[in-house]
Biotite code that builds the C-alpha atoms (Angstrom):
import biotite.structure as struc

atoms = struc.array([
    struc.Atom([0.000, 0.000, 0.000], chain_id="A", res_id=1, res_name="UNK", atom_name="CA", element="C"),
    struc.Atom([1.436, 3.347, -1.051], chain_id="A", res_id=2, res_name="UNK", atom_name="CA", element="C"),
    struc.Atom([2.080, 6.251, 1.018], chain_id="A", res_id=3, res_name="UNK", atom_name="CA", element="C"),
    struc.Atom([-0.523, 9.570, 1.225], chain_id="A", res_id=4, res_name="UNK", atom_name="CA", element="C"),
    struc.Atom([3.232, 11.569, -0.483], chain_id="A", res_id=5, res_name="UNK", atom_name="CA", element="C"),
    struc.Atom([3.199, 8.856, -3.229], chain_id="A", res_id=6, res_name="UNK", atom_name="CA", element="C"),
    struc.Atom([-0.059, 8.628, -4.120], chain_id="A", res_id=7, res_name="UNK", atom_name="CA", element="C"),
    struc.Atom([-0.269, 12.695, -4.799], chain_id="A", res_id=8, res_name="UNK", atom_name="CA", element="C"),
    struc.Atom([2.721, 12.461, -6.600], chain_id="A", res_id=9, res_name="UNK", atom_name="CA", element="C"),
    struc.Atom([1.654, 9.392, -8.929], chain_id="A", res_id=10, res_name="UNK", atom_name="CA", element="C"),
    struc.Atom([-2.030, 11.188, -8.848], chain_id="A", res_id=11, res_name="UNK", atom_name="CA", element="C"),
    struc.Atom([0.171, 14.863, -10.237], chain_id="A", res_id=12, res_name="UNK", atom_name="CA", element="C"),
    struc.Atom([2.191, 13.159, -12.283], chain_id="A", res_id=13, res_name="UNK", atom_name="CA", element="C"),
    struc.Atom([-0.544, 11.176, -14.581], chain_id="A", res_id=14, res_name="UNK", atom_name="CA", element="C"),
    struc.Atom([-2.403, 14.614, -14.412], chain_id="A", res_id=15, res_name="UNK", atom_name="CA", element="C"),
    struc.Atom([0.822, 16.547, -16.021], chain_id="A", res_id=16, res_name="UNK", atom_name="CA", element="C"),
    struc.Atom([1.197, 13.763, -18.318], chain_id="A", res_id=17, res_name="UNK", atom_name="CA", element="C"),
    struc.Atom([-2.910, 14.071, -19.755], chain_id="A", res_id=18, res_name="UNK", atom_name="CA", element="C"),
    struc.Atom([-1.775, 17.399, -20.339], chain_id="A", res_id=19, res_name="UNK", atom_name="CA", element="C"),
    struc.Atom([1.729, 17.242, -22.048], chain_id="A", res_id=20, res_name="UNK", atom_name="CA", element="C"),
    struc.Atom([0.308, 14.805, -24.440], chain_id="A", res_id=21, res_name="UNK", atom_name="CA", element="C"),
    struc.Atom([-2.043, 17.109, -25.802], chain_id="A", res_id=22, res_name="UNK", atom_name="CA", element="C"),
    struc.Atom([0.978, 19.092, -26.701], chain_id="A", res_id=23, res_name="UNK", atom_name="CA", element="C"),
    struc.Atom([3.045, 16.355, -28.247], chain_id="A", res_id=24, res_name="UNK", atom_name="CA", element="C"),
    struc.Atom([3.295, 17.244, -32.358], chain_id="A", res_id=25, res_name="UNK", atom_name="CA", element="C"),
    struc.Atom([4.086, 13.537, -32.837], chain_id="A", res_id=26, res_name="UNK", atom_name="CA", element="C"),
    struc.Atom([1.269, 12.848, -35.931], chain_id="A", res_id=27, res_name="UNK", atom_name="CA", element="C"),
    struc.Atom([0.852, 9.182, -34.181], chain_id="A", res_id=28, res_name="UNK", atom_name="CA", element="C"),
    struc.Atom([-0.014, 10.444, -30.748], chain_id="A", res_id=29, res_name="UNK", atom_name="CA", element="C"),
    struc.Atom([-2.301, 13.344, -31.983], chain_id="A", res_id=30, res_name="UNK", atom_name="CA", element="C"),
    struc.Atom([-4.421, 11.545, -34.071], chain_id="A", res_id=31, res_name="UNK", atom_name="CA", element="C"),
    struc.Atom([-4.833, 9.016, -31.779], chain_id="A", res_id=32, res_name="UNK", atom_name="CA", element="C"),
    struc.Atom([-6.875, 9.660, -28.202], chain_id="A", res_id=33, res_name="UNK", atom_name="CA", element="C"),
    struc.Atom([-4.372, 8.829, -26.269], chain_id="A", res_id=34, res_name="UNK", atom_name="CA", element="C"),
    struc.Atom([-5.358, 9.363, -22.081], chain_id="A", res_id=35, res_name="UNK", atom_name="CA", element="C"),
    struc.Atom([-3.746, 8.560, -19.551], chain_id="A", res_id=36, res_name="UNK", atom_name="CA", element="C"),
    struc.Atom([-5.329, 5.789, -17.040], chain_id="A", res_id=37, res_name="UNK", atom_name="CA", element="C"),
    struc.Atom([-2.948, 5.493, -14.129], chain_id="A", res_id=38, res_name="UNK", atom_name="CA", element="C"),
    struc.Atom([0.772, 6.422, -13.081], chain_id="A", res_id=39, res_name="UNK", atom_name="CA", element="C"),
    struc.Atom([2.684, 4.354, -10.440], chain_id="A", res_id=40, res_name="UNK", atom_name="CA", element="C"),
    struc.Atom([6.258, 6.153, -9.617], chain_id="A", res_id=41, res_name="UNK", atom_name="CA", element="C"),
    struc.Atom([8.974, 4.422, -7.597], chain_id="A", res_id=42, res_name="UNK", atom_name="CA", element="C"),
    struc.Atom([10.223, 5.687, -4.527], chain_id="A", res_id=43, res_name="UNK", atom_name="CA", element="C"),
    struc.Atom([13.142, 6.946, -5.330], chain_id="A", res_id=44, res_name="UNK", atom_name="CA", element="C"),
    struc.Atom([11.302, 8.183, -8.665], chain_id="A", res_id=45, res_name="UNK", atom_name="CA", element="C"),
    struc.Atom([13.685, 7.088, -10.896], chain_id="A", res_id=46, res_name="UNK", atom_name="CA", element="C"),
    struc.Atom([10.811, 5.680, -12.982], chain_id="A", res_id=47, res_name="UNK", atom_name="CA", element="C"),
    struc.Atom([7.536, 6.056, -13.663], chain_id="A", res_id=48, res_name="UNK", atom_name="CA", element="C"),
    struc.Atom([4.931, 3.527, -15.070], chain_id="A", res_id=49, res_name="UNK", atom_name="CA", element="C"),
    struc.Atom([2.777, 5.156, -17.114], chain_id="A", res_id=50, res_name="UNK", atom_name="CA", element="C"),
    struc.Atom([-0.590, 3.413, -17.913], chain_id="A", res_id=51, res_name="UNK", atom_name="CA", element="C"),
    struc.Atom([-2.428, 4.678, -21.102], chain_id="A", res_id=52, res_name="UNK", atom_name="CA", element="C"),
    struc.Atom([-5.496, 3.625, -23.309], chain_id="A", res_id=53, res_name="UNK", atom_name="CA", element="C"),
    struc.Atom([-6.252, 4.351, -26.768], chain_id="A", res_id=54, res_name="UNK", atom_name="CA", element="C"),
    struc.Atom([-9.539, 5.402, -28.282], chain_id="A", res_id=55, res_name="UNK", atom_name="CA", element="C"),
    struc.Atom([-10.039, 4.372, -31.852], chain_id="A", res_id=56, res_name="UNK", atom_name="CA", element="C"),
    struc.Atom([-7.030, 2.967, -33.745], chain_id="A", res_id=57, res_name="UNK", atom_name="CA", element="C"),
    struc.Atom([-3.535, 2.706, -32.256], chain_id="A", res_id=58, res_name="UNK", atom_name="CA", element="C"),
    struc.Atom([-1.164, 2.005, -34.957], chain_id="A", res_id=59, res_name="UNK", atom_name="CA", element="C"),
    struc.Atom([1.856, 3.581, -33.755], chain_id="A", res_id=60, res_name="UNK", atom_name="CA", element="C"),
    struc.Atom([1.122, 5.342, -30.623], chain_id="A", res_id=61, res_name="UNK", atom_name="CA", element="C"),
    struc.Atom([3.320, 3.244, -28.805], chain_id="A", res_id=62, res_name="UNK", atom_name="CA", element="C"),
    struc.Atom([6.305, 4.447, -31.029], chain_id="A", res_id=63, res_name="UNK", atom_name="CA", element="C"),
    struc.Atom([5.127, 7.908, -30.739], chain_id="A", res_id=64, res_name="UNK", atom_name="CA", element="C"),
    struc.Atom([5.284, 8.311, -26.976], chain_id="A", res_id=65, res_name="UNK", atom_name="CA", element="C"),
    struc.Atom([8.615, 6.072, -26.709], chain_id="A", res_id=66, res_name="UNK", atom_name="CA", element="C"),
    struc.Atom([9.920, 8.599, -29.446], chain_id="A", res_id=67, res_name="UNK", atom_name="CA", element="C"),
    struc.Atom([8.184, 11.571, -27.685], chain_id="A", res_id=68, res_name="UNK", atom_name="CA", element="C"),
    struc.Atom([9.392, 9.936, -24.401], chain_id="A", res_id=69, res_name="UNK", atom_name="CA", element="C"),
    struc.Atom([12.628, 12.883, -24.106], chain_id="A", res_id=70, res_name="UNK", atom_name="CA", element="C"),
    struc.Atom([9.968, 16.293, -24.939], chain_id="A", res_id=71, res_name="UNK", atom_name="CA", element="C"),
    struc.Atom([7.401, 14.534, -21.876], chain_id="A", res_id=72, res_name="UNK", atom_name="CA", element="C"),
    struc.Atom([10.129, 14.140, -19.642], chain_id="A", res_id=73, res_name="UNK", atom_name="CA", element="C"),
    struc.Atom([11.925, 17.610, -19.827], chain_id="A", res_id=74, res_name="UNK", atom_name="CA", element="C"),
    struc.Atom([7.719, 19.301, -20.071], chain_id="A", res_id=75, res_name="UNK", atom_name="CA", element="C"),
    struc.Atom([6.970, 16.858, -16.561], chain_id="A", res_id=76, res_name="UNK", atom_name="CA", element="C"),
    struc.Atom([10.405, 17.987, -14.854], chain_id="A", res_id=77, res_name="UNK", atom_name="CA", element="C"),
    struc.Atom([9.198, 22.358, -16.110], chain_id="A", res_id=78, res_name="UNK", atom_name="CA", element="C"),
    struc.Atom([5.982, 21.314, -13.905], chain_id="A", res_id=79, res_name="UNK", atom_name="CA", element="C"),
    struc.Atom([6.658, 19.084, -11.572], chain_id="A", res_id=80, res_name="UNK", atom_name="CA", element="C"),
    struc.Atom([8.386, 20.414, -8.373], chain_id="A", res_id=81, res_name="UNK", atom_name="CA", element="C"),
    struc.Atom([10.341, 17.341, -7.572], chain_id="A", res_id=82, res_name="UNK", atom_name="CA", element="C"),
    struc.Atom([14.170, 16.621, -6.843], chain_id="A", res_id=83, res_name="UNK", atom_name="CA", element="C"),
    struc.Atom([14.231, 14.025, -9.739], chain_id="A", res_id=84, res_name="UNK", atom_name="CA", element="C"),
    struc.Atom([12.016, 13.305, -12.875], chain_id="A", res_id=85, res_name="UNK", atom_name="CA", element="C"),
    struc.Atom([11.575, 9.953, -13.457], chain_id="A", res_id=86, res_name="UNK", atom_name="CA", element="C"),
    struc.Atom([12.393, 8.042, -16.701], chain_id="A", res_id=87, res_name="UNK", atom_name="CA", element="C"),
    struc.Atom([8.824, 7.165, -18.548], chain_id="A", res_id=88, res_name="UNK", atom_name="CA", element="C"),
    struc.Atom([7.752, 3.472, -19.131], chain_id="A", res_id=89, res_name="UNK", atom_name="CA", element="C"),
    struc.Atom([4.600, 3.440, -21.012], chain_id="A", res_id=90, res_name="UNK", atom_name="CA", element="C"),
    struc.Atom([2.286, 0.206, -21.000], chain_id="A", res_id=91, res_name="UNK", atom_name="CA", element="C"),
    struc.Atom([-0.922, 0.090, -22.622], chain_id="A", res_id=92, res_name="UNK", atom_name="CA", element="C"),
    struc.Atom([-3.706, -0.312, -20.386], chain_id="A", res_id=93, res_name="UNK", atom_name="CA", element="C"),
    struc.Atom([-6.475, -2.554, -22.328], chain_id="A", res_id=94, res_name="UNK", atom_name="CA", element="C"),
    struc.Atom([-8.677, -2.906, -19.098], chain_id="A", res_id=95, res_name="UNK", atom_name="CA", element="C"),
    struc.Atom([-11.705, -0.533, -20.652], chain_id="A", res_id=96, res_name="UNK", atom_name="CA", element="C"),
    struc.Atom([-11.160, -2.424, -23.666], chain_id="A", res_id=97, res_name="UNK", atom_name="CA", element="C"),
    struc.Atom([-11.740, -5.673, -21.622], chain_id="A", res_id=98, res_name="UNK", atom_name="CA", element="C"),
    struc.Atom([-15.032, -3.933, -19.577], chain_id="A", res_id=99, res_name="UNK", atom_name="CA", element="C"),
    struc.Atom([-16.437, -3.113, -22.999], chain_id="A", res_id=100, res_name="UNK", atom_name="CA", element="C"),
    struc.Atom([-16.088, -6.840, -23.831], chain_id="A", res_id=101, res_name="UNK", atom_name="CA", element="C"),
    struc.Atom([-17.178, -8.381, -21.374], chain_id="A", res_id=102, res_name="UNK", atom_name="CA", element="C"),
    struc.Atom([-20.357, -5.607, -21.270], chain_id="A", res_id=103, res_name="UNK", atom_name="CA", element="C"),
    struc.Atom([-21.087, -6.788, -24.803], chain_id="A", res_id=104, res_name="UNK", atom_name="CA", element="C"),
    struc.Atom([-20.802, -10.806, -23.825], chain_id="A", res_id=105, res_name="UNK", atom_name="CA", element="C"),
    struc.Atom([-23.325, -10.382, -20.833], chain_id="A", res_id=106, res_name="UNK", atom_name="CA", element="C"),
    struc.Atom([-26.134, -7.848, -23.133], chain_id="A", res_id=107, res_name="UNK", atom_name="CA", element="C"),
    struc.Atom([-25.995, -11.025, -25.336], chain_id="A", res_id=108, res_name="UNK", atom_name="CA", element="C"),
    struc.Atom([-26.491, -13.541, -22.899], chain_id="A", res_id=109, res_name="UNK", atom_name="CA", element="C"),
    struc.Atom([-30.246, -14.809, -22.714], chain_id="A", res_id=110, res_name="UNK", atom_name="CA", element="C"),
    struc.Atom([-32.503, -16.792, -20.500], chain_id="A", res_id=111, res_name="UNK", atom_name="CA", element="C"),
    struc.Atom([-35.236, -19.279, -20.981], chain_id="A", res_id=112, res_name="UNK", atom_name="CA", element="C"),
    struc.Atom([-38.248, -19.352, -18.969], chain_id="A", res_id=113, res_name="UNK", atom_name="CA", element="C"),
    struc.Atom([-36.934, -23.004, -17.690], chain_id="A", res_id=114, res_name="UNK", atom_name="CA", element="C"),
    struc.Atom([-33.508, -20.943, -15.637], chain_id="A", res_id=115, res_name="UNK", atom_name="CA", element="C"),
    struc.Atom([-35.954, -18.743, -13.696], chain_id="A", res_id=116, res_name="UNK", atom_name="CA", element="C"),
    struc.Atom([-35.092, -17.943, -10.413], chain_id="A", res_id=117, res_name="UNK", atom_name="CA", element="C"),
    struc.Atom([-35.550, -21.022, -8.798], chain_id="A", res_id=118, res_name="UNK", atom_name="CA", element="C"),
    struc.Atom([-31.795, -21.852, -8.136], chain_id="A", res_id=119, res_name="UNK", atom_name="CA", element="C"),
    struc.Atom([-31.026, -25.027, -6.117], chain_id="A", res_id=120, res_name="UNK", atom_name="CA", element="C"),
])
């Protein structure tokens, strides 16, 4: 379980981050939506997880942000009043990909008068 201090930080960094990446000019991260879903920072914040998802197509984004990865940094450290900035890792985060699945699986699932709700 993290720390009150870590949790604001990983809460302000993944805020800084949404932000930055609206101002990345890389042509596969803007025309992609690209948001951020989480950020988990080490203790000694030499790195940062950073958690994103994709809406619509993302062919490329990945590139994008590793090649973007140098611009992020220096724009995090500019807002981020911390003693280091932490080196980005960015892993896609599929999980509302998944919930929309699994919403879709379960509106398709039907019952028969025989299931009822007499459950033995």
């Amino acid at each position: 379980m993290g720390s009150f201090r870590q949790d604001k930080i990983n809460e302000e960094t993944a805020r800084e981050l949404t932000e930055i990446l609206r101002t990345v000019k890389d042509p596969r991260i803007g025309s992609a939506f690209v948001s951020v879903t989480g950020c988990e920072v080490t203790r000694d914040l030499s790195y940062a997880k950073v958690y994103y998802s994709v809406l619509g197509e993302d062919a490329g984004v990945a590139e994008g942000l590793k090649s973007a990865s140098g611009y992020i940094r220096r724009e995090l450290a500019a807002r981020l009043n911390l003693r280091l900035t932490p080196k980005l890792i960015f892993v896609p985060d599929h999980s509302a990909e998944k919930a929309l699945h699994i919403s879709e699986m379960l509106k398709n699932i039907t019952y028969s008068e025989e299931d009822g709700n007499d459950r033995t």
